[in-house]
C-alpha angles and dihedrals in degrees: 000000000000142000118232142194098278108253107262086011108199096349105178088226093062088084117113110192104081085053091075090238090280096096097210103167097271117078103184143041114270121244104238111244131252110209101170095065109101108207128225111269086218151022140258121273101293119236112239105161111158093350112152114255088249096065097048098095093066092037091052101051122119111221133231117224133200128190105243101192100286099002143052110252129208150160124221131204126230142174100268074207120043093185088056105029089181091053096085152309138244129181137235132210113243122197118181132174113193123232117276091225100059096232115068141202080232122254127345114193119212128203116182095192130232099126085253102028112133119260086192097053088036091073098014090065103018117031102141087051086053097047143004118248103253092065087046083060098051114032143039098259098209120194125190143182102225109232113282079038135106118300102000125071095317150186119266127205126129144358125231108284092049098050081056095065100037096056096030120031118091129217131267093226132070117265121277096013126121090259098057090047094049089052092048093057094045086055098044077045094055085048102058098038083065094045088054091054100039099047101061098227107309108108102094070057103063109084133121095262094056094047087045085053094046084054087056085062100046089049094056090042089057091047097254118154094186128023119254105197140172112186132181131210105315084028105072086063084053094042095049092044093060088051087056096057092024113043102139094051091059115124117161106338118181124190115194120182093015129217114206105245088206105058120087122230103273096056082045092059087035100059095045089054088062092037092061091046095058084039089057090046086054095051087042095052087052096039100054080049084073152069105251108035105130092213127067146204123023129355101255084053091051087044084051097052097048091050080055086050098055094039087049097050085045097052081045112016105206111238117239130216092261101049108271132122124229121228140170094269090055092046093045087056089052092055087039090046086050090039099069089069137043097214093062099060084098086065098045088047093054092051094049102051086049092052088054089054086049099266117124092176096116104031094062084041080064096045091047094060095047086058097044090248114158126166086345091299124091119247096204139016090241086127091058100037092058095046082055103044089040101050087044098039096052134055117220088229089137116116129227085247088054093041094053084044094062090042086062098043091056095039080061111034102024094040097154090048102031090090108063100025099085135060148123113335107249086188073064086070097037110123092222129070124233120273103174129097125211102229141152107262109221095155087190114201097035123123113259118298128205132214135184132210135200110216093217089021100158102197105036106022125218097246085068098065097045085053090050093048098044083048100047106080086227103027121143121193125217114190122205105197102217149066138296129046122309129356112235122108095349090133095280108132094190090058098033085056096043092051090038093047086056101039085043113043104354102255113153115204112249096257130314115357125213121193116193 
């Protein structure tokens, strides 16, 4: 058994709030279209200072661009493999607006994490959740899907049925026996097999330094002579991995919701585990303040019933509308999916109070909106990117003694969570080895960088973001006091200020900066 980094850990669309609690598929107010702007047929002069004589041919290309309602679309070439640029292409999807003012700063990249979230639909559906206004005036706001990932050259793996199976249905055999762990490999098996014959080759491909490579390309193509970046959650890996390989590109970086660069996988899925549970604690402790909270007494009562609750719904899983049965690990998505903002307890608080009256309805809506389902189909390959990122990005170097430690960390200190968080490895049945290190990023030699850190932050701890600025040789950290994932324009104006004065004119704070 192994814990492992939660699939989508810490996606900036895995907030709830700005979905008005209905989930309908959009979570965020479209931007109106403009269909009389005519976009440039091609880019700016590319930058291809020092660039080896093999890669010229993708720093060198001049980009087509199409209006897509209110933005300029585009695809980009790369090398699928950056140690033999001539073996292959593959493409990535490219989303600009263009600054409001006319006159911008130049490109800023966006990541919104995952590993697997959209870069495109991050800024197609949702640009003022992205970014303030102020930086949509002044700058490009670029978003991109890394490569593996939507709409550009992606992973592979199931349809929906399938899909189905895989993330719902819940084993013959009691939890924990060998049953129940053979069926799981087999699944997690079955998975990557699929994910081998649908992806054309390109999976030992998908890892964080290609990606941040492929970064280094989209930022010459656009004229860019130093990268602008804001990254969530997975993207400020991917964001301080490009400072690693690319210091002296660095222009403003900022990286909001940090992973440690430096801790391997099993601490990663360890210290969720205990994120989510003080997380819990924190929704439970609001939720028993008010009117409707199905549980009652202390904290630790309401933090009792709900573990009932879950054991209750995994010995008889309730049956949905659709077909479906609801279990504990369902149900577990659902609190995880609600978790990841503040603003989304109320509806936590509504499905599980429905569960408790023996409707699952809303907790597999949440669910389903942690998973991309939408209508029975998946809107994205998130599912698939992660498994891929993840598999690729972290070496299996624990050892059975650490694995049964963290077990018993989490059994303590995580004991609502503790027992549906581990199981069988599925990084164990992927067809291509690991490639990434676990290593301190300095990037020595790069501009400042800021990141930013959530104090009871579930799916990228704290913790996370004071280890990558005291890493990174010019890190500042900016600290938001509060719940929910990430920091940035969550409504903060101290930290709102602290990321836009920087973006926008290059002030770095005076040392740490703590917003109340």
């Amino acid at each position: 058994m192994k814990t492992t980094p939660l699939r989508r850990a810490g996606a900036v669309v895995a907030g709830l709030a700005a979905a008005s609690l209905t989930l309908t598929g959009c979570l965020y107010a479209m931007i109106p279209e403009d269909g009389a702007r005519v976009a440039p047929t091609t880019s700016a002069d590319p930058d291809t200072d020092g660039v080896a004589a093999d890669l010229l041919p993708f720093y060198e290309q001049s980009l087509d661009w199409a209006v897509c309602g209110a933005f300029d679309c585009t695809t980009v070439a790369v090398p699928l493999d950056w140690d033999e640029p001539g073996a292959g292409e593959i493409e990535l999807s490219v989303i600009r607006h263009r600054a409001t003012d006319g006159n911008p700063i130049g490109s800023l990249l966006t990541n919104p994490g995952g590993p697997g979230s959209s870069g495109v639909s991050l800024i197609r559906d949702s640009l003022t959740y992205a970014v303030g206004s102020d930086v949509i005036e002044a700058y490009d706001v670029i978003g991109f899907d890394p490569r593996g990932v939507g709409e550009s050259t992606a992973v592979t793996c199931f349809d929906a049925d399938d899909m189905d199976s895989y993330l719902y249905d819940i084993p013959e055999d009691p939890r924990g026996s060998d049953g129940w762990t053979a069926e799981l490999e087999e699944r997690n098996q079955a998975f990557a097999d699929a994910c081998e014959a649908g992806s054309d080759g390109i999976l030992p491909h998908i890892t964080t330094d290609d990606a941040a490579r492929d970064m280094d390309v989209i930022r010459a193509v656009l004229g860019d002579t130093e990268l602008n970046y804001l990254g969530y959650s997975y993207g400020t890996f991917l964001g301080a991995t490009y400072a690693k390989l690319y210091p002296e590109k660095v222009g403003r970086l900022v990286l909001d919701g940090a992973i440690d660069p430096s801790i391997p996988g099993l601490e990663v899925g360890t210290t969720q585990a205990l994120g989510f549970e003080s997380a819990l604690r924190a929704y439970m402790a609001d939720c028993l303040d008010g009117q409707d909270c199905p549980f009652r007494g202390s904290v630790d009562d309401g933090m009792a019933d709900l573990g009932a609750l879950l054991a209750a719904v995994d010995a008889a899983p309730l049956p949905a509308g659709d077909g479906r049965e609801l279990g504990a690990d369902s149900l577990m998505t659902g609190i995880i999916a609600a978790l990841y903002s503040q603003d989304s307890w109320p509806f936590l608080t509504q499905a599980l109070a429905d569960t408790l009256a023996g409707d699952p309805t809303l907790a597999f809506t949440l669910a389903d909106f942690y998973n991309g389902r939408e209508g029975g189909e998946y809107a994205d390959n998130s599912t698939e990117a992660f498994r891929a990122y993840n598999c690729m990005d972290y070496p299996d170097d624990s050892s059975a003694a650490e694995e049964a430690a963290a077990e018993e960390l989490i059994a303590d200190h995580a004991p609502t969570i503790a027992p549906y968080w581990s199981g069988p490895d599925p990084c164990d049945a992927w067809p291509a080895a690991p490639t990434g290190v676990r290593e301190a990023i300095p990037a020595d030699g790069a501009a400042p960088i800021l990141v930013v850190g959530t104090t009871n932050d579930p799916a990228t701890p704290y913790e996370w973001s004071v280890a990558l600025a005291e890493q990174l040789s010019s890190g500042v950290l900016v600290t938001r006091v509060g719940e929910g994932h990430t920091g940035y324009n969550k409504g903060v104006a101290c930290v709102d200020d602290a990321v836009e004065d920087y973006l926008l004119d290059g002030i770095v704070p005076d040392g740490d900066l703590t917003c109340d």
